[in-house]
N, C-alpha and C positions, 0 to 999 in steps of 0.2 A: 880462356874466354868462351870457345868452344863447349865446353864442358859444364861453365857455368850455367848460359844461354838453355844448354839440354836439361840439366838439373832443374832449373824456374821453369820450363814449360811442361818437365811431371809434376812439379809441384803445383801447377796452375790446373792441371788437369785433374789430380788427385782432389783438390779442393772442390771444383766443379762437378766430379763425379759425388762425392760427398753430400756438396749442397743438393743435390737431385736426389738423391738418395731420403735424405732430412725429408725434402718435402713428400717424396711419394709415402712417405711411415706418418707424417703429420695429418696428411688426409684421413689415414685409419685410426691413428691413437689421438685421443685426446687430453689436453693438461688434468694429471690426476688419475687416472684410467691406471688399474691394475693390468700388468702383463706379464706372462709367464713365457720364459726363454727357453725351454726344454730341447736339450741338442745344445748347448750356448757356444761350447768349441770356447774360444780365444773372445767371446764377448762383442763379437760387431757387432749384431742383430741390437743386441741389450744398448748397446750407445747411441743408437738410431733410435732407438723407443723413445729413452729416457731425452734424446733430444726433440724429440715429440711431447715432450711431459709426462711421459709415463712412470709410473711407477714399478721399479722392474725386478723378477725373481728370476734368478738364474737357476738351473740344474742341468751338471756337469760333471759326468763320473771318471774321469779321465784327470791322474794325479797330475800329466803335463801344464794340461789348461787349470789348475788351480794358483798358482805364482798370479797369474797376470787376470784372472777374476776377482782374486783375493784384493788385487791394487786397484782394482775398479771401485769393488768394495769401500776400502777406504777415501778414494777420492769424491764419490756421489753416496750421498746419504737417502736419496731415492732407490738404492741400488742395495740387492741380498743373491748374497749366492750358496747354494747348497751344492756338495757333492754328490750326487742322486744321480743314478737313472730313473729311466720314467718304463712302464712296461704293462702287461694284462693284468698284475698282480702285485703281491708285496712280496720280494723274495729275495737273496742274493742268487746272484748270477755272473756265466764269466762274461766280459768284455774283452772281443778280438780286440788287437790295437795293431793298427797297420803302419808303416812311414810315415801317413801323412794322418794327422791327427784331427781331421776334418773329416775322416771315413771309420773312426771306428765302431763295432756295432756290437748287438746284441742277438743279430740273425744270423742265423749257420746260412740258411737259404742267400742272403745278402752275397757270401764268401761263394759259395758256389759260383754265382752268379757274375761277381764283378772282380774277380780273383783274375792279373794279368801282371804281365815280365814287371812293370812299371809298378802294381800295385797289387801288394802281398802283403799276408797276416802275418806277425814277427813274435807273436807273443800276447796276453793276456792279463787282467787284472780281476780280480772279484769283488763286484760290484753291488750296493744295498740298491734294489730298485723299489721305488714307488708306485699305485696303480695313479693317474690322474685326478679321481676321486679321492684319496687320499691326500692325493697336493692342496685338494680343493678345500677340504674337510679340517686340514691344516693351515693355511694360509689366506683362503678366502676361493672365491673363482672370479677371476680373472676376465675382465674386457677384451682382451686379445690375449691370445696361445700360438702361439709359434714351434712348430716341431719339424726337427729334425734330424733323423735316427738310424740314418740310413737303413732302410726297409726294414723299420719295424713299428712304423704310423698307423698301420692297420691293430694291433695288438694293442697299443696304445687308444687308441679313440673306438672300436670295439666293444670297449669295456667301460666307453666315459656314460654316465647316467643324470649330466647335468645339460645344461643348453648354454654353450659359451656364446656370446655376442660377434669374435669374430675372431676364425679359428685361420691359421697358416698352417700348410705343411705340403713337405716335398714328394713329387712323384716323377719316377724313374720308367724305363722303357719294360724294365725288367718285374717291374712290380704293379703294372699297371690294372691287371684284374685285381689287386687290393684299392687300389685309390679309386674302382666302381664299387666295390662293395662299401667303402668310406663313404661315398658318396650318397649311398643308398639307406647307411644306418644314418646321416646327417640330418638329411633331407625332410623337409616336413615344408606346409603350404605359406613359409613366412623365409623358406631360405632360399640364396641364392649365391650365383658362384660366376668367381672369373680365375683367370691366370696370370700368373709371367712365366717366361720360358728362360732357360742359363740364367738364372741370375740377372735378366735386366729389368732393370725397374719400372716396369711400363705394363700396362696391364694391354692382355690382348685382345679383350671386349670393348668394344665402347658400352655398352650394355653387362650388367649383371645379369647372369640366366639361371633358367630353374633349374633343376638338377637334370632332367631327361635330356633338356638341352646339351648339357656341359657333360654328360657322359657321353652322347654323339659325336661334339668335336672331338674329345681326349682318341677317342676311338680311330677318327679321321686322319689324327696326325701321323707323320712320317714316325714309326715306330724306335727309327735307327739313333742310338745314341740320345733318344727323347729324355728331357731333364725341366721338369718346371717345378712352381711349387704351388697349389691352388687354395684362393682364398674363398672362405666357406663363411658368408654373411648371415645370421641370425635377427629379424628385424624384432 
């Protein structure tokens, strides 16, 4: 009974976390809206769109996360996945691939950086990468972009030569003088930016701020084990 009783109340809470989730991506995507999953991992991000209405493109260079994209694939006809990395250019490239398959990257700097007893590189894949512009030029550009690369956002968006409407992506303690200079190539007198931090669904602005603003705060925070991911609005 015990056991039962613990099992309904994760599952009560996994729903709840879920439903909150749904609504924080519903405010940003709208029914129809193209959106690009770059980083897709195992396809959360992409199920939270497409439960937004969106219309969704994976890219996923990691043969593990292809099984369970692939069935995404078939269950949602809103839904395409591609095996791509995303990068500055079009090129093959190796992909570190660590234990946990939510860290693998394409930056040697990344491995330097966040290389510990818990979390080590094991081996490698060679991978077709795509420039952004090229995804764009192929499949359309996208109402929302979500990236996730472990520090390799700046090489990625660097190189983008379009204005996407409303761009996600992650920044680390470690890589934080790239996610100013992101900031800086984004920035123009129509954009504006807020955050979440860990992963929780809440934005930590009640206001959107201009970019001078939101590189001040980023600057301000507690450096130590810093992890959010900043949304970059295009009006």
């Amino acid at each position: 009974m015990m056991l039962t009783k613990i099992k309904n109340i994760l599952q009560s809470f996994n729903f709840i976390h879920r439903h909150k989730a749904q609504l924080f991506y519903a405010k940003l995507i709208k029914k129809g809206d193209l959106c690009f999953d770059i980083g897709a991992n195992l396809g959360k991000k992409s199920r939270l769109m497409l439960a937004a209405g969106g219309k969704v493109i994976a890219f996923e260079p990691q043969n593990s996360c292809s099984k369970n994209l692939g069935e995404l694939q078939k269950k949602y006809s809103a839904f395409d996945f591609y095996p791509l990395a995303v990068g500055a250019q079009n090129e093959t490239k190796k992909l570190h691939l660590s234990k946990y398959t939510e860290i693998a990257t394409l930056s040697d700097e990344f491995i330097e950086n966040y290389t510990t007893d818990d979390v080590y590189w094991s081996g490698f894949e060679m991978v077709e990468v795509k420039s952004l512009d090229t995804l764009i030029a192929t499949y359309g550009k996208p109402n929302y972009c979500k990236i996730d690369v472990e520090g390799y956002e700046f090489e990625i968006l660097s190189h983008l030569h379009h204005t996407i409407p409303m761009i996600e992506f992650e920044f680390t303690e470690k890589f934080l003088a790239d996610t100013l200079k992101i900031i800086d190539r984004l920035a123009n007198d129509k954009t504006t930016f807020n955050y979440i931090l860990n992963e929780h669904l809440k934005f930590q602005l009640k206001n959107w701020v201009s970019a001078t603003e939101m590189k001040t705060i980023l600057m301000q925070l507690n450096p130590k084990k810093l992890h959010g991911n900043l949304f970059v609005k295009h009006e």
